[in-house]
PyMOL commands that place a pseudoatom at each C-alpha (Angstrom):
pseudoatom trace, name=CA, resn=UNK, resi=1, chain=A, elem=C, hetatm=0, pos=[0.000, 0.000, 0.000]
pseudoatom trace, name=CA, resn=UNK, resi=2, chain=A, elem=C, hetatm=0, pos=[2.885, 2.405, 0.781]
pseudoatom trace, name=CA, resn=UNK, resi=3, chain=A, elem=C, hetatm=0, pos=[4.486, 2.266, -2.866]
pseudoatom trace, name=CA, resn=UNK, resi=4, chain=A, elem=C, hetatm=0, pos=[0.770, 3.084, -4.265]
pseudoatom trace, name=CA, resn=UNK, resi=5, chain=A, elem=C, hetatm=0, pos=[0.396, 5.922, -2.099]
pseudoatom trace, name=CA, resn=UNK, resi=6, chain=A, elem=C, hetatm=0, pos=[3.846, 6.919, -2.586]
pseudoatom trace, name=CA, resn=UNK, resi=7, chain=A, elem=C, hetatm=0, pos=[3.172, 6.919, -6.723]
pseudoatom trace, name=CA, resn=UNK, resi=8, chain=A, elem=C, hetatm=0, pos=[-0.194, 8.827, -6.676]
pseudoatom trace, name=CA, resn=UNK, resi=9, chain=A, elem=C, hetatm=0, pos=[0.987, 11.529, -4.074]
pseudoatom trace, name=CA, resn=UNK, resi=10, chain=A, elem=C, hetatm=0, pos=[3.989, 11.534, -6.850]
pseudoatom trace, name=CA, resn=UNK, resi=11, chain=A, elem=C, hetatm=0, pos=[1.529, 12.043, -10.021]
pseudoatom trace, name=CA, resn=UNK, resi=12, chain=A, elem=C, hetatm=0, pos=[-1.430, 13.700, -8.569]
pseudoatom trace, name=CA, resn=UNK, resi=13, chain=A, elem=C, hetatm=0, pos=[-0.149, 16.944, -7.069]
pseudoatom trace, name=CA, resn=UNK, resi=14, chain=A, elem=C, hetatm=0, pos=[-3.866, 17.675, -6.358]
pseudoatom trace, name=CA, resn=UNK, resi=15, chain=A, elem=C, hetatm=0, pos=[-3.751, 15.196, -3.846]
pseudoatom trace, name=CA, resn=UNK, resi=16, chain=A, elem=C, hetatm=0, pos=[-2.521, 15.437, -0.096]
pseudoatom trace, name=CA, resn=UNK, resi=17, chain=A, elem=C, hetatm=0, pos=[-2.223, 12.763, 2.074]
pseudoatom trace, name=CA, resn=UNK, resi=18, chain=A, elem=C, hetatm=0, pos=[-3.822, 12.761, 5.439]
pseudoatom trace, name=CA, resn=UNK, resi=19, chain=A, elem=C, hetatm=0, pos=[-0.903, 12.130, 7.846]
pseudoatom trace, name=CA, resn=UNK, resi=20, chain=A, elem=C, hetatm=0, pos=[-2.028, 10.011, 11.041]
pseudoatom trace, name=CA, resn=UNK, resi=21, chain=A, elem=C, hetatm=0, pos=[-0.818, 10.423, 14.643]
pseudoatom trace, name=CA, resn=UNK, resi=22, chain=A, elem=C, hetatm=0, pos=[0.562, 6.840, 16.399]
pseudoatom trace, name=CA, resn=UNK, resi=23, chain=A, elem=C, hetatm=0, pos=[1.341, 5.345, 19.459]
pseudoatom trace, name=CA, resn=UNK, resi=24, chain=A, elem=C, hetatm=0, pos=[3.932, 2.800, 17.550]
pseudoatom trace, name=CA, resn=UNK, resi=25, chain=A, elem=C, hetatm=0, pos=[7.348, 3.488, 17.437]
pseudoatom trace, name=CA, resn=UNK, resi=26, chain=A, elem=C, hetatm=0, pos=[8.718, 4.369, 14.076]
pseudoatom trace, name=CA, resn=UNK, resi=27, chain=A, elem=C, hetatm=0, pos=[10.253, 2.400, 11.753]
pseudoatom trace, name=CA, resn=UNK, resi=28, chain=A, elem=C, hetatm=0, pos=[13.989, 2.869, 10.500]
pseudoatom trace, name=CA, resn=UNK, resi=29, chain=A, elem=C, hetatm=0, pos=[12.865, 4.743, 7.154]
pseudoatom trace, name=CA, resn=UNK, resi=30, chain=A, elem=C, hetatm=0, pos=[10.136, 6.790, 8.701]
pseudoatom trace, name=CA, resn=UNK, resi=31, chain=A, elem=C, hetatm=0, pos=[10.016, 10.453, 9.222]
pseudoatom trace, name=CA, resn=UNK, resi=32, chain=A, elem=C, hetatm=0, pos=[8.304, 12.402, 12.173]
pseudoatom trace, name=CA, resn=UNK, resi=33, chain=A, elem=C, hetatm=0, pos=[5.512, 14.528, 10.582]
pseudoatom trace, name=CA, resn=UNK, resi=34, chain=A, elem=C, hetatm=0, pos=[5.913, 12.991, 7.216]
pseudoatom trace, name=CA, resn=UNK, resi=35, chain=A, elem=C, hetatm=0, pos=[5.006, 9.498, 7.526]
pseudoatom trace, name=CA, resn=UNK, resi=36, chain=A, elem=C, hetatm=0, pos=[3.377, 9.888, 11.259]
pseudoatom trace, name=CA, resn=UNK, resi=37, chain=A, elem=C, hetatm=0, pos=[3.185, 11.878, 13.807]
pseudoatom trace, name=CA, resn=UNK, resi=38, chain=A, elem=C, hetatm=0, pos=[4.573, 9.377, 16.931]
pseudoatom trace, name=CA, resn=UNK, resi=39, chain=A, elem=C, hetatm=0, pos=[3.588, 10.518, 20.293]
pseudoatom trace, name=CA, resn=UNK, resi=40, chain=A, elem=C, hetatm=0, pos=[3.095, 8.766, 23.752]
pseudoatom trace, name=CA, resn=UNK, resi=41, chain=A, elem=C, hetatm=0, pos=[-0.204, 7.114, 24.924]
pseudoatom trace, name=CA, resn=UNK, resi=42, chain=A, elem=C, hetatm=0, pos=[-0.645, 10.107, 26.671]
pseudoatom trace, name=CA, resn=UNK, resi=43, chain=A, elem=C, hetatm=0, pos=[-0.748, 12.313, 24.490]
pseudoatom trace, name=CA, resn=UNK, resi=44, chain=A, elem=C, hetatm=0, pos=[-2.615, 10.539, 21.983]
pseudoatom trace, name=CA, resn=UNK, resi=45, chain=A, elem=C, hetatm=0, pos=[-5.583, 10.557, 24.785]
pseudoatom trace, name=CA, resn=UNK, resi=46, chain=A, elem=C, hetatm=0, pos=[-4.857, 13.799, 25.252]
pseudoatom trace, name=CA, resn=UNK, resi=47, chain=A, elem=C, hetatm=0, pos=[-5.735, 14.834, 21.587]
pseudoatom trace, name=CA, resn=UNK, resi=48, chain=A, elem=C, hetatm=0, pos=[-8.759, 12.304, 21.497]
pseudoatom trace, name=CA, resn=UNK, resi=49, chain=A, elem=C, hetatm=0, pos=[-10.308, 14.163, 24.603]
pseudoatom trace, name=CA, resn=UNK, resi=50, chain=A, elem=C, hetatm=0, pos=[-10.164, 17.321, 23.547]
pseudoatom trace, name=CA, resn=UNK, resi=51, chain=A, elem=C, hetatm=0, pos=[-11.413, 16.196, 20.192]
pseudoatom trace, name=CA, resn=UNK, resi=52, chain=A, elem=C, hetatm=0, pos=[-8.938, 16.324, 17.406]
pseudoatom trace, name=CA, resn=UNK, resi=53, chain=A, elem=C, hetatm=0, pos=[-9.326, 13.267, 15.799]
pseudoatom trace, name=CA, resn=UNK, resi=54, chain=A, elem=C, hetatm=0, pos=[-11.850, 12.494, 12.840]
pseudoatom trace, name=CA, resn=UNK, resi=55, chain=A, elem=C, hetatm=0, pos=[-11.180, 8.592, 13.280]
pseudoatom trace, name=CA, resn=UNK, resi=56, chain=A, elem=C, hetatm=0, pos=[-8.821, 6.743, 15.770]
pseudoatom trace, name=CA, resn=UNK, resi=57, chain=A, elem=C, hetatm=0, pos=[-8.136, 2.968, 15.888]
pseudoatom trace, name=CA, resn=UNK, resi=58, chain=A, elem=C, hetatm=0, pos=[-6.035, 0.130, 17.308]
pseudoatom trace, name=CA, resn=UNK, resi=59, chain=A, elem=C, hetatm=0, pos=[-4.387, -1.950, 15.235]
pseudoatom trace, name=CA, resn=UNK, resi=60, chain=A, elem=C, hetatm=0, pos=[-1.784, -4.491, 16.121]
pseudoatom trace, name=CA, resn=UNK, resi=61, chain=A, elem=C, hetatm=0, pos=[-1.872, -2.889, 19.708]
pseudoatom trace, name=CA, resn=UNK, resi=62, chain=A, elem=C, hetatm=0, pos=[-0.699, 0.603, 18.903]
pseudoatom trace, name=CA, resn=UNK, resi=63, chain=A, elem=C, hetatm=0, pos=[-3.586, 3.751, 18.575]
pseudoatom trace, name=CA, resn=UNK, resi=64, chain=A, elem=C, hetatm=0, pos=[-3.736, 5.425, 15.315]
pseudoatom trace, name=CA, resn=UNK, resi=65, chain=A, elem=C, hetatm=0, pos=[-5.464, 8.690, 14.422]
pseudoatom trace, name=CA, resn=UNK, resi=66, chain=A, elem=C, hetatm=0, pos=[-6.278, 10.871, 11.871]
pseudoatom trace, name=CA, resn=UNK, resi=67, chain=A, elem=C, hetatm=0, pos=[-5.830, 14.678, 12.916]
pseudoatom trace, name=CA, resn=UNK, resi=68, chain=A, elem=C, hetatm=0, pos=[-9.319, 17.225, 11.446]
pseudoatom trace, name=CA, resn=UNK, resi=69, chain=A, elem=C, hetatm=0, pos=[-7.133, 20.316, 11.606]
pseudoatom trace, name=CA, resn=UNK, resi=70, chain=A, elem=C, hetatm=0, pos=[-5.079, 19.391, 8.292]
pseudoatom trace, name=CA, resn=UNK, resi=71, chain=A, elem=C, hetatm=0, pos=[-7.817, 17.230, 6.179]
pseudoatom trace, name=CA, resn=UNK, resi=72, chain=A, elem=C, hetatm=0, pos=[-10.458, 20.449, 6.818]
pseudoatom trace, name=CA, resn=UNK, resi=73, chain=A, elem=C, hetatm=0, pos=[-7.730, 22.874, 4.961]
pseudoatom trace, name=CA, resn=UNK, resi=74, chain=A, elem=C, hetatm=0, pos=[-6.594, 20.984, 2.327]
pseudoatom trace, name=CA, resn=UNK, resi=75, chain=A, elem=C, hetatm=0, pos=[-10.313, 19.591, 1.294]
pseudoatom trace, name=CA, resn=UNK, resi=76, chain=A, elem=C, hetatm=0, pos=[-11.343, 23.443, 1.685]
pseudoatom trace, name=CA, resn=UNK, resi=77, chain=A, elem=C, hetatm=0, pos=[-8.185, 24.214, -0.970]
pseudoatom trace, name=CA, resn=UNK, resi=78, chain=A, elem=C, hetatm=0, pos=[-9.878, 21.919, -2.999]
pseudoatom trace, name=CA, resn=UNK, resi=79, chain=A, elem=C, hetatm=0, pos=[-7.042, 19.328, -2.316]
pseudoatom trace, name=CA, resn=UNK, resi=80, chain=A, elem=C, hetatm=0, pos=[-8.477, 15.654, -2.443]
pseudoatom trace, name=CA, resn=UNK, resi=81, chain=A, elem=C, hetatm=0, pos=[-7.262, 13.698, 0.815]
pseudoatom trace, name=CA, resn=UNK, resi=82, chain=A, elem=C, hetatm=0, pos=[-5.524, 10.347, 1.406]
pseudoatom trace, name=CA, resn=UNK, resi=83, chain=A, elem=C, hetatm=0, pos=[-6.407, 8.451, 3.737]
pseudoatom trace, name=CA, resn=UNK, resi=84, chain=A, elem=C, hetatm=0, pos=[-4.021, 4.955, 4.472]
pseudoatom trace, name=CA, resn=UNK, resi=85, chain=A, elem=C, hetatm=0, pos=[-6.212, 3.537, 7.348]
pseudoatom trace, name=CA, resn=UNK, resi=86, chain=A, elem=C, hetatm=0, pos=[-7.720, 0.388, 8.449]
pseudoatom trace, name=CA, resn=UNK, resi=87, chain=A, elem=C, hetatm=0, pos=[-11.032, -0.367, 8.492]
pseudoatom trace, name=CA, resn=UNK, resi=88, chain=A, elem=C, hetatm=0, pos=[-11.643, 0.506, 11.289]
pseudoatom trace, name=CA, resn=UNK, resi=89, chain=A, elem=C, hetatm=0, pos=[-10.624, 4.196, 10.723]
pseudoatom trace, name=CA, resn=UNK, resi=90, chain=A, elem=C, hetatm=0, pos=[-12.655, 3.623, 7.446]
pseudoatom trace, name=CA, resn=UNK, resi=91, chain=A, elem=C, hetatm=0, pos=[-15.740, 3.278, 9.249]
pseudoatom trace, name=CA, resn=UNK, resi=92, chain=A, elem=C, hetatm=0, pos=[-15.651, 5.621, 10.943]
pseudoatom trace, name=CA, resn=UNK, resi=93, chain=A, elem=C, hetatm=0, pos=[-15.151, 7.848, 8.255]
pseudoatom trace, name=CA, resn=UNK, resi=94, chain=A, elem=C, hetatm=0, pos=[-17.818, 6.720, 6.420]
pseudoatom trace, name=CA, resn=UNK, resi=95, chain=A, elem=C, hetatm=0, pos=[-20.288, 7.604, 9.809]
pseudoatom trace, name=CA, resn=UNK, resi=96, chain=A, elem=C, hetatm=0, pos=[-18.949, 11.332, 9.313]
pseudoatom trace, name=CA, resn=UNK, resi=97, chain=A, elem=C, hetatm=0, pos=[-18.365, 12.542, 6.566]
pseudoatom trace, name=CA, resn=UNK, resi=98, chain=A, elem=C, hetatm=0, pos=[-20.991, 9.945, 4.218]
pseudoatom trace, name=CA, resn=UNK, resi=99, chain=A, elem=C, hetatm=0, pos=[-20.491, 10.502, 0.624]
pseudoatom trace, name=CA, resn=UNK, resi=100, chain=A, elem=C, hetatm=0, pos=[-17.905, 12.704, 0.641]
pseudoatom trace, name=CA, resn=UNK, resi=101, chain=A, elem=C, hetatm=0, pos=[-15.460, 9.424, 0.963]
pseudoatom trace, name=CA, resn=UNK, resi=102, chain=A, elem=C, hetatm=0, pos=[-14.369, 7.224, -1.553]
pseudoatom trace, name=CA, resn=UNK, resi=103, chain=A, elem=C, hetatm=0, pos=[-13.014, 4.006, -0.267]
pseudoatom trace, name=CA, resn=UNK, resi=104, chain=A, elem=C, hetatm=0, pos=[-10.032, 1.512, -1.821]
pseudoatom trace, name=CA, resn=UNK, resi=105, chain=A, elem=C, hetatm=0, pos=[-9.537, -2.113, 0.093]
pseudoatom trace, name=CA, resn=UNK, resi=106, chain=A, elem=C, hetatm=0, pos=[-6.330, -2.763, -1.522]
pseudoatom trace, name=CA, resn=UNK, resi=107, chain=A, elem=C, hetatm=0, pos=[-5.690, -6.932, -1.216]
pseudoatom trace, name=CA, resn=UNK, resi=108, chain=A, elem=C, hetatm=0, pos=[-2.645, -9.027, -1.481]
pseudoatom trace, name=CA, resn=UNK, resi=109, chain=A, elem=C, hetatm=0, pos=[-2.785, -11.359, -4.639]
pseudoatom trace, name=CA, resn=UNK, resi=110, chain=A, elem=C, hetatm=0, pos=[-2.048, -14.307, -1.654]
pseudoatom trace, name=CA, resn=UNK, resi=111, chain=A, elem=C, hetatm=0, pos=[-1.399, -14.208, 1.786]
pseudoatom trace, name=CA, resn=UNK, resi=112, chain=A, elem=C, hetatm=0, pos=[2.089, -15.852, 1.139]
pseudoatom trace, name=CA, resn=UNK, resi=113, chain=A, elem=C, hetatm=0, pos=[3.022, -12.947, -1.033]
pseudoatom trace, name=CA, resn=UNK, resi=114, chain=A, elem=C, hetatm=0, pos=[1.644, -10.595, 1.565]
pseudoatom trace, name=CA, resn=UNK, resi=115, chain=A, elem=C, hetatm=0, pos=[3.926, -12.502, 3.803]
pseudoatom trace, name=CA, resn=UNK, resi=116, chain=A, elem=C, hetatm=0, pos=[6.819, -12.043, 1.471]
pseudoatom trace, name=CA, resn=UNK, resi=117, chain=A, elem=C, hetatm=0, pos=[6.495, -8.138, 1.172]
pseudoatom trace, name=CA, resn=UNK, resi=118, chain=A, elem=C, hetatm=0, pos=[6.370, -7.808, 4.494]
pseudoatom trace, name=CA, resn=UNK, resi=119, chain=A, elem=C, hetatm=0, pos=[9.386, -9.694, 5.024]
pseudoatom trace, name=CA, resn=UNK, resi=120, chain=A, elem=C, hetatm=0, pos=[11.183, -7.533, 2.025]
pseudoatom trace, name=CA, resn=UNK, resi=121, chain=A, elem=C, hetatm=0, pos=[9.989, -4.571, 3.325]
pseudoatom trace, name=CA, resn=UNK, resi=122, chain=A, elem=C, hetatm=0, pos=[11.761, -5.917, 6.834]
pseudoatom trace, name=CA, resn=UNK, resi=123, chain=A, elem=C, hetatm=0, pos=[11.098, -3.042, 8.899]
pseudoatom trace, name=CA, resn=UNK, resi=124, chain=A, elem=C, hetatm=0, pos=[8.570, -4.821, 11.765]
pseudoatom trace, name=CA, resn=UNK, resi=125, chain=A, elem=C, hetatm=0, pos=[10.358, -7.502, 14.064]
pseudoatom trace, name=CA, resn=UNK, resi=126, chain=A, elem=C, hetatm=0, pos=[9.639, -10.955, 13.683]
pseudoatom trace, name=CA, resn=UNK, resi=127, chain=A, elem=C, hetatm=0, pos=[7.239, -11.236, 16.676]
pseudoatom trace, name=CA, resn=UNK, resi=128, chain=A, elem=C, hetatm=0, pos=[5.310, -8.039, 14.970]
pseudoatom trace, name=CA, resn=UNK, resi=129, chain=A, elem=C, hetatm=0, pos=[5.466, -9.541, 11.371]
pseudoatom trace, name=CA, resn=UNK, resi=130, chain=A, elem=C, hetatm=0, pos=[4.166, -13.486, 12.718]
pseudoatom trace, name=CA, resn=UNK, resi=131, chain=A, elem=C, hetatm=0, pos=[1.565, -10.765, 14.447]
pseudoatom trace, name=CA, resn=UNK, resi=132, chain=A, elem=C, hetatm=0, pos=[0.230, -8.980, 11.545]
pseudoatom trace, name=CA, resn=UNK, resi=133, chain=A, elem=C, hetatm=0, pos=[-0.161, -12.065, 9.606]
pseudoatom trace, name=CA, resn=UNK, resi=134, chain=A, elem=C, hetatm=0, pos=[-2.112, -13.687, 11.952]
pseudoatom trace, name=CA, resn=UNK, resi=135, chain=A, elem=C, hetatm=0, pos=[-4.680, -11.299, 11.801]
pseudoatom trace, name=CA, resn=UNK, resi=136, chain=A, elem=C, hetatm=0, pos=[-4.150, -10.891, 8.438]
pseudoatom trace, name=CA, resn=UNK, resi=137, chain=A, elem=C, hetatm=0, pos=[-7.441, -12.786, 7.507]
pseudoatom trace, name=CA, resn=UNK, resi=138, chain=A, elem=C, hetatm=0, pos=[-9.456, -10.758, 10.066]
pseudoatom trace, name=CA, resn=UNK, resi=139, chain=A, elem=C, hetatm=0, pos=[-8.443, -7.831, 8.598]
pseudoatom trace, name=CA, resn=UNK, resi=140, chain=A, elem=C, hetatm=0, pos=[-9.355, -9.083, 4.908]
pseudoatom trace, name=CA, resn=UNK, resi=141, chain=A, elem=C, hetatm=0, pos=[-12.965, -9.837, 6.105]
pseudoatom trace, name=CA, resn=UNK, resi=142, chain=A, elem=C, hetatm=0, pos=[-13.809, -6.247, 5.521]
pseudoatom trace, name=CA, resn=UNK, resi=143, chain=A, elem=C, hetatm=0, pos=[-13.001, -6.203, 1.689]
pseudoatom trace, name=CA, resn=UNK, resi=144, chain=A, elem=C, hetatm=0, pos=[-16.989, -5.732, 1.050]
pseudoatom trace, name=CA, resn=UNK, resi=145, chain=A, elem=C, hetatm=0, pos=[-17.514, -2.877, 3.469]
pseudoatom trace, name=CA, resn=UNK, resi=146, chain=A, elem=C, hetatm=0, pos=[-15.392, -0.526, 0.527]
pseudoatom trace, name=CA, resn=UNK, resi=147, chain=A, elem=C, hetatm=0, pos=[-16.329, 0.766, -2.439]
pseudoatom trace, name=CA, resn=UNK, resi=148, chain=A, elem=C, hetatm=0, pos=[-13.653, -0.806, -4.863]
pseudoatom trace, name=CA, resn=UNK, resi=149, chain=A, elem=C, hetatm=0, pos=[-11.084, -3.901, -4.458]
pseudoatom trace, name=CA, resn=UNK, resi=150, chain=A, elem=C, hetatm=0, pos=[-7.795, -3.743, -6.223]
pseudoatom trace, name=CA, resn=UNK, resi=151, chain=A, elem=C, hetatm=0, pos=[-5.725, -7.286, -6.156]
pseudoatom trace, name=CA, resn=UNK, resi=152, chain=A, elem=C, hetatm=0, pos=[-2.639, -6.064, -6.043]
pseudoatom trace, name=CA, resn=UNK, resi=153, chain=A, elem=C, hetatm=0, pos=[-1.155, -7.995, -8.119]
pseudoatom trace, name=CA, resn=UNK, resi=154, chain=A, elem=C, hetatm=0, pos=[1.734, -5.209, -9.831]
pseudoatom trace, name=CA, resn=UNK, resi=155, chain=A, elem=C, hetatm=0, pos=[2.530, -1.941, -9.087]
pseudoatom trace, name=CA, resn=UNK, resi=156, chain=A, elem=C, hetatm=0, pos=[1.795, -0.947, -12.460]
pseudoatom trace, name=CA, resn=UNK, resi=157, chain=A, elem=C, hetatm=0, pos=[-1.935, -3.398, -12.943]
pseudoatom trace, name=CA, resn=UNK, resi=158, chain=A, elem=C, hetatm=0, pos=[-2.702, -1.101, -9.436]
pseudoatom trace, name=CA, resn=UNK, resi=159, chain=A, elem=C, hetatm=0, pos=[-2.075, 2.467, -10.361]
pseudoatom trace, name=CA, resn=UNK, resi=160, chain=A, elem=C, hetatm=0, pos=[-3.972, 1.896, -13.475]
pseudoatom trace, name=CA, resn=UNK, resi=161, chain=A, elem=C, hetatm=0, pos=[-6.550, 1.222, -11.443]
pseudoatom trace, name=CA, resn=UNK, resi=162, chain=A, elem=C, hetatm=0, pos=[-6.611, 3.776, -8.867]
pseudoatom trace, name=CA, resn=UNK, resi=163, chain=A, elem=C, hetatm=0, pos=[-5.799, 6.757, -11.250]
pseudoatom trace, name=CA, resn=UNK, resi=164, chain=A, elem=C, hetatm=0, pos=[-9.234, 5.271, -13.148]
pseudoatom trace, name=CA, resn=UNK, resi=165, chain=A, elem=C, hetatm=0, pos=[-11.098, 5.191, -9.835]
pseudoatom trace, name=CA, resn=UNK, resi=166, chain=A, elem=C, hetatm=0, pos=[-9.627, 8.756, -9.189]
pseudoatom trace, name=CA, resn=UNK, resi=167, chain=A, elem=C, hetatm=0, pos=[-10.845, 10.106, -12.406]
pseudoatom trace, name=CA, resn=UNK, resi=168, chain=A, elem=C, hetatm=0, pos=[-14.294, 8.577, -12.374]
pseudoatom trace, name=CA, resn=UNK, resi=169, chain=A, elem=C, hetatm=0, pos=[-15.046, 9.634, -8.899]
pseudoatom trace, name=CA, resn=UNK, resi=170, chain=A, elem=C, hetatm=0, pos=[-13.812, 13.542, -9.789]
pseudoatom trace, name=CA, resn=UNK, resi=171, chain=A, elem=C, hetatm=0, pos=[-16.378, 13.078, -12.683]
pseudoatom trace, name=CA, resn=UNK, resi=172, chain=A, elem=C, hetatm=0, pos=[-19.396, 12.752, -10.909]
pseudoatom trace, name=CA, resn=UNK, resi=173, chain=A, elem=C, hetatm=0, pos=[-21.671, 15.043, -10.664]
pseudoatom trace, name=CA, resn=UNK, resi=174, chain=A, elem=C, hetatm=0, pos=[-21.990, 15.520, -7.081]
pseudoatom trace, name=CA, resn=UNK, resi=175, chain=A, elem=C, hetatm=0, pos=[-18.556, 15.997, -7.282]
pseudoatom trace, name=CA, resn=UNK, resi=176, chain=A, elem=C, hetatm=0, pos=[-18.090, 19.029, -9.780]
pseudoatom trace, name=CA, resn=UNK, resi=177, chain=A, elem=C, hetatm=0, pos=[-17.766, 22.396, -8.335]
pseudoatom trace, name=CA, resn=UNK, resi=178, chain=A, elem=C, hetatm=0, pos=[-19.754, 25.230, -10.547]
pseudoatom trace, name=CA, resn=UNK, resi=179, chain=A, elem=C, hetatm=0, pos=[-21.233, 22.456, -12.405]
pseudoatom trace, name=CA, resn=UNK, resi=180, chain=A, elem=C, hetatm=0, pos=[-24.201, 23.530, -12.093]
pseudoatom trace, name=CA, resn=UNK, resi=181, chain=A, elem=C, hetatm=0, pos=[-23.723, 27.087, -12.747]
pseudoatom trace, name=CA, resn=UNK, resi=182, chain=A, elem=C, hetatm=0, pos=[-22.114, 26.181, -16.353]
pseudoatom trace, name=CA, resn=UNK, resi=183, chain=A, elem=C, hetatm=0, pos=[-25.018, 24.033, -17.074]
pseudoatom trace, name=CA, resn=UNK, resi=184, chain=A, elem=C, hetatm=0, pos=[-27.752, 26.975, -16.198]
pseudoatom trace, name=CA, resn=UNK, resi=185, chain=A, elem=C, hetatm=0, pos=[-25.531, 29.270, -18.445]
pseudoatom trace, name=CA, resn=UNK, resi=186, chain=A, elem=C, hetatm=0, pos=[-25.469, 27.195, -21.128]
pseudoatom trace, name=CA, resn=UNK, resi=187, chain=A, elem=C, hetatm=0, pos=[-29.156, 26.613, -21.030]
pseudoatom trace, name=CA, resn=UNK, resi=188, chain=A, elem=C, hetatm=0, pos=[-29.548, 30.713, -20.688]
pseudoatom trace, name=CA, resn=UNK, resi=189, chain=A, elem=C, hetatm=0, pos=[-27.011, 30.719, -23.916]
pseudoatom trace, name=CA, resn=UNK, resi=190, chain=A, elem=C, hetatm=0, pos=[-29.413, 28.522, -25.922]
pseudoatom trace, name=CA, resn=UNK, resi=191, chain=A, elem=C, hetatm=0, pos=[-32.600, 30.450, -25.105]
for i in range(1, 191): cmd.bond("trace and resi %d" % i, "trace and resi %d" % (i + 1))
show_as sticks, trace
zoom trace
């Protein structure tokens, strides 16, 4: 899922990725701010109380959240947001902000080659990795709960299919700022 995020935030300048608070520690190749923002417990709860959070979740035993501050500018620059969350977070989402949200279950093309890209991307422990794929079925339960499913099966076969899904949903009506002003001018025009 990273690479895929890391390719559209690469070719779609118009979109901004959402960028999550944690309770994990980072990994070696992360960046504070850029990947995550890691904080204690505490102050994760801290930032739940008081609010701040459109969607939190645990996963794998660590807290996740996504902070409203950032995604509430960049939609109202007319940004489209990112979101890389589980489906949890996804839910949750979907309660608040309803059709405003596209969502993209992105799943493995077999649970041995999720295995082995996790074990390429060695970043997690061994404990953490034997973990994540023990759960990994749980987690793939929720594939209907989205709006599209994308085997990942290449890099390449993916982005095709996400820069479609992007396109189509900026196409829909709903979607379309001053749509409907250009359509009551042109009707004005033909009169």
């Amino acid at each position: 899922k990273t690479t895929i995020v890391r390719h559209l935030l690469e070719q779609h300048p118009s979109v901004r990725l959402s960028v999550s608070y944690t309770t994990r520690p980072s990994r070696p190749s992360e960046v504070h701010g850029q990947d995550y923002f890691f904080c204690t417990m505490e102050e994760f709860q801290r930032l739940d109380h008081q609010g701040e959070f459109l969607e939190t979740a645990n996963v794998f035993g660590n807290w996740y959240g996504t902070p409203k501050a950032p995604v509430k500018e960049a939609l109202a620059a007319g940004y489209d947001v990112l979101f890389d969350i589980d489906w949890q977070g996804t839910q949750q989402l979907d309660q608040r902000m309803g059709e405003r949200v596209v969502s993209v279950f992105v799943l493995p093309p077999s649970m041995a080659e999720l295995e082995k890209r996790l074990q390429t991307r060695s970043e997690d422990s061994e404990s953490t990795m034997s973990f994540r794929m023990s759960q990994a079925a749980s987690e793939i339960s929720h594939w209907a709960e989205y709006d599209y499913v994308i085997i990942n099966n290449s890099l390449e076969e993916s982005l095709s299919h996400i820069y479609t899904i992007l396109q189509a949903e900026r196409l829909k009506r709903t979607r379309q700022q001053g749509l409907s002003d250009f359509v009551h001018t042109l009707i004005t025009e033909g009169k």
